[in-house]
C-alpha beads as a LAMMPS data file, in Angstrom:
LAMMPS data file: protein, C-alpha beads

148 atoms
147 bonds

1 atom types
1 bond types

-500.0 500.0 xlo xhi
-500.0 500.0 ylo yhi
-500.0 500.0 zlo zhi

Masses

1 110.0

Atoms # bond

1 1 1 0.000 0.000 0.000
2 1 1 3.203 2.347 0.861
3 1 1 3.969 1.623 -3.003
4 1 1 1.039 2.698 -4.343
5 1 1 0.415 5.777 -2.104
6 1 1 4.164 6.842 -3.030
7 1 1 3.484 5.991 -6.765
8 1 1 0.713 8.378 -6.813
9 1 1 2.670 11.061 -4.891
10 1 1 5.053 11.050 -7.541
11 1 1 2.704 10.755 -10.478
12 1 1 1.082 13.985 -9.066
13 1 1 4.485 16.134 -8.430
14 1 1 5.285 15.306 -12.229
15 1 1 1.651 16.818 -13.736
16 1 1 1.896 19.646 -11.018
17 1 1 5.409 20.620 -12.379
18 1 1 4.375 19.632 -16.134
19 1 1 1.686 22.297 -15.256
20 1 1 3.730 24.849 -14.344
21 1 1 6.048 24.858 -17.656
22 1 1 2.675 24.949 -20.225
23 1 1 1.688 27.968 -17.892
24 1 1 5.362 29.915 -18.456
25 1 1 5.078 29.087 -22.595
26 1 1 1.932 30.858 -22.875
27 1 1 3.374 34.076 -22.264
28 1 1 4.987 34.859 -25.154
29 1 1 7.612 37.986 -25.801
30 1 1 6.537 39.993 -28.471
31 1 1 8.088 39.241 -32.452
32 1 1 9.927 42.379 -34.017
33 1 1 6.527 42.837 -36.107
34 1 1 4.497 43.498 -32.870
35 1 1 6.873 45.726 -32.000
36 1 1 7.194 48.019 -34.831
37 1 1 3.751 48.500 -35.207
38 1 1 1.868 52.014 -34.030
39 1 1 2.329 55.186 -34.521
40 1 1 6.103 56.955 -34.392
41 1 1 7.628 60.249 -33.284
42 1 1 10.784 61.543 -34.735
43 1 1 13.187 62.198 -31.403
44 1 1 16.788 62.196 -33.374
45 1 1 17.958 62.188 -36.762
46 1 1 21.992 62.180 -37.822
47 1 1 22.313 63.643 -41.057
48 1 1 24.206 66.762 -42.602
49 1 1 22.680 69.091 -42.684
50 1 1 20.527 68.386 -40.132
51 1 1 16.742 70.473 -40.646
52 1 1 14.921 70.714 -37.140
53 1 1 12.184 70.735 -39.224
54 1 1 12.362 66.639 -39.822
55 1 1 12.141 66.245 -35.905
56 1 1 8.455 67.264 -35.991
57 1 1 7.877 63.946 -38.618
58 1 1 5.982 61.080 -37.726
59 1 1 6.010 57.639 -39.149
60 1 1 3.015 54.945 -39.161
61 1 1 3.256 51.117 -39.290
62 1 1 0.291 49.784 -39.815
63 1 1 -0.360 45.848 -38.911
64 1 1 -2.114 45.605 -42.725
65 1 1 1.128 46.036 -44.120
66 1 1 1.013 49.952 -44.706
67 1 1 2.427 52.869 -43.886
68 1 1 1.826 56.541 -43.411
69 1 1 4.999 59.199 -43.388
70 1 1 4.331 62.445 -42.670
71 1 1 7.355 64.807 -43.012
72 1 1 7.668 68.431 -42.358
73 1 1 10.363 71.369 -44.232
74 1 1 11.294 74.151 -43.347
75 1 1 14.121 76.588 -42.599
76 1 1 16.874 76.276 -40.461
77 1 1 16.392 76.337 -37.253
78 1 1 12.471 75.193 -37.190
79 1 1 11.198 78.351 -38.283
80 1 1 8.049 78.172 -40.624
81 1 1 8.267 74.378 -40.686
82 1 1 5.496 73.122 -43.353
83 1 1 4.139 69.611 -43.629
84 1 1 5.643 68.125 -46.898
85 1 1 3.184 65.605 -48.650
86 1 1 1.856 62.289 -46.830
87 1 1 3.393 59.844 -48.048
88 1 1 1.834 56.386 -48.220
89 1 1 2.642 53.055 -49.137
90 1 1 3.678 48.964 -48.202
91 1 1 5.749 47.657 -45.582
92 1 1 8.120 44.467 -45.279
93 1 1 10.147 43.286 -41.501
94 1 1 12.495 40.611 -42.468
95 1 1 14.673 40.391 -39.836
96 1 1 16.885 43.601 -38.940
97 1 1 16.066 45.165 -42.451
98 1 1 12.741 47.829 -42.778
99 1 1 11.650 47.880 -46.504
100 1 1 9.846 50.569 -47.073
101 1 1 7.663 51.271 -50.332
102 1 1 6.539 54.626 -51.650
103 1 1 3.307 54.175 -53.544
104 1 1 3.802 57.776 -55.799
105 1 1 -0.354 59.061 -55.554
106 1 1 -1.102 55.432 -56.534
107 1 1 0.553 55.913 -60.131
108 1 1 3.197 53.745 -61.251
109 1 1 5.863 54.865 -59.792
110 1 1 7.148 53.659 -56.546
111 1 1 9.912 54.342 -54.765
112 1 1 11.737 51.375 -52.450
113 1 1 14.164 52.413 -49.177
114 1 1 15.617 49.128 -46.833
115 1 1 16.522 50.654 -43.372
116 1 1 18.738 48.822 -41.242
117 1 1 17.307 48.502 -37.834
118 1 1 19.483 49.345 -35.171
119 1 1 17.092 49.131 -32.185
120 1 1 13.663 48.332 -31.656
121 1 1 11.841 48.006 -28.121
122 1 1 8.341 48.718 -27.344
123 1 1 8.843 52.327 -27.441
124 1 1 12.009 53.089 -29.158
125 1 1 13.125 52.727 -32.851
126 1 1 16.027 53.239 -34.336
127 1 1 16.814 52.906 -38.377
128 1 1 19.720 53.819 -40.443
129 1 1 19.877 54.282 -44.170
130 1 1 21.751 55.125 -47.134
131 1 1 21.252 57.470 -50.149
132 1 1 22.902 59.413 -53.274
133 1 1 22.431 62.956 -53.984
134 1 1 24.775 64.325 -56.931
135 1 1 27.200 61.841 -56.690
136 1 1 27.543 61.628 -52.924
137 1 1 26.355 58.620 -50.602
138 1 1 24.828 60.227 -46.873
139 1 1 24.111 58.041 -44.324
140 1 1 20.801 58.972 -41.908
141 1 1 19.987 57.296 -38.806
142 1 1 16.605 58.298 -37.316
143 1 1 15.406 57.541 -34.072
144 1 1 11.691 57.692 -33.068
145 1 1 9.824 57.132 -30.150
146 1 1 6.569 55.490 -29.817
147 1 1 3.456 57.400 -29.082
148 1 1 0.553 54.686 -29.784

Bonds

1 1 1 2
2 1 2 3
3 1 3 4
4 1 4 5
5 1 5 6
6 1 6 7
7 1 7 8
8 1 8 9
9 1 9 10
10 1 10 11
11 1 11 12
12 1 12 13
13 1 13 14
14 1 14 15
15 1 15 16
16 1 16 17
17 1 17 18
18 1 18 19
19 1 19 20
20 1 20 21
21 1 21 22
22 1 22 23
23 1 23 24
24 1 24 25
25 1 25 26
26 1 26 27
27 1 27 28
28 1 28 29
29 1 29 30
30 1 30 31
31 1 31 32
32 1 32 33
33 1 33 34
34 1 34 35
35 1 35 36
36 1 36 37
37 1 37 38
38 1 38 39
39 1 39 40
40 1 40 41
41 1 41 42
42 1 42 43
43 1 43 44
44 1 44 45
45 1 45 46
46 1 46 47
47 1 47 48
48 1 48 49
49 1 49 50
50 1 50 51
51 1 51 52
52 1 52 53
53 1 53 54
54 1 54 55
55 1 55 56
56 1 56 57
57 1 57 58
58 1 58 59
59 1 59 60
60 1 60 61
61 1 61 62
62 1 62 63
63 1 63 64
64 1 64 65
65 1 65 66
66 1 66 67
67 1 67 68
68 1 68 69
69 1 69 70
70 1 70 71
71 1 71 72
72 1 72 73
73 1 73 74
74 1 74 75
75 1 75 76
76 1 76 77
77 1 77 78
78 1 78 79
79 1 79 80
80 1 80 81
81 1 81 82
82 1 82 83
83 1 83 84
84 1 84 85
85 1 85 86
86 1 86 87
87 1 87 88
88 1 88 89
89 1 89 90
90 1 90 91
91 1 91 92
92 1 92 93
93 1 93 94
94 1 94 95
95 1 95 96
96 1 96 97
97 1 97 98
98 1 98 99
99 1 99 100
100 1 100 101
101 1 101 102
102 1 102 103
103 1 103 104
104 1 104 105
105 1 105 106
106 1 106 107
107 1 107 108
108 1 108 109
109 1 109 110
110 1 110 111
111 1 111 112
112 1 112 113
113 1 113 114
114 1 114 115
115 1 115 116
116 1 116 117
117 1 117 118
118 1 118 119
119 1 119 120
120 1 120 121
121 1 121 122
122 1 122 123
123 1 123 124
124 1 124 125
125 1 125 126
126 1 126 127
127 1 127 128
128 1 128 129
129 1 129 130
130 1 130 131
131 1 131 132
132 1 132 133
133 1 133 134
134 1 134 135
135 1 135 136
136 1 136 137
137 1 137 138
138 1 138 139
139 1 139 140
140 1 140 141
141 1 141 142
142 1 142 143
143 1 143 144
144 1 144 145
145 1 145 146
146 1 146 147
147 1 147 148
């Protein structure tokens, strides 16, 4: 009887602990794609020049796949900063690289930008990029900061 009482003791401590582990998978950490998803505030960008203008931009990743950028001009120093067009398009996460689509007013034309992730948490991301203008290659990294 000893045997069978201690049998069951064990049997018991093994579902109780088996228990326990299913309970700690179920709380998952959230993928880079939940993460970069909501609504972004410009905080930083590195450039040259550098137009405090950009910091008012925002940038929207929508979980459908799209995207809404709204950037602002100006002069230097932030004075009579403008919003520049919204721009609008498609969005791709594969791994540390951000593509980035520009649908041009739904013509033809569209204009593709990979951004090389540097951080992403639940309220911070951080992007660089390269581009050519006459002949030169820049190098931006923006940093934004989650508001929603």
């Amino acid at each position: 009887m000893k045997k069978l009482s201690l049998f069951t003791l064990l049997i018991t401590l093994i579902f109780i602990s088996c228990s326990k582990d299913d309970d700690a998978s179920k709380q998952e950490t959230p993928t880079n794609k939940d993460l970069i998803v909501g609504k972004w505030d410009v905080v930083a960008i590195t450039d040259i020049p550098n137009d405090d203008c950009e910091l008012l931009s925002t940038l929207e990743i929508k979980a459908d796949g799209t995207y809404e950028e709204q950037t602002y001009g100006g002069f230097a120093g932030g004075v009579n900063c403008t919003p520049d067009d919204l721009d609008k398009g498609t969005w791709k996460l594969s791994e540390n690289t951000l593509t980035l689509t520009l649908d041009e007013l739904g013509n033809a034309i569209s204009l593709t930008t990979d951004n090389t992730i540097l951080e992403l948490t639940e309220t911070t991301l951080k992007y660089e990029f390269e581009y050519t203008e006459e002949g030169q290659t820049f190098k931006e990294a923006w940093t934004f900061t989650k508001i929603k």
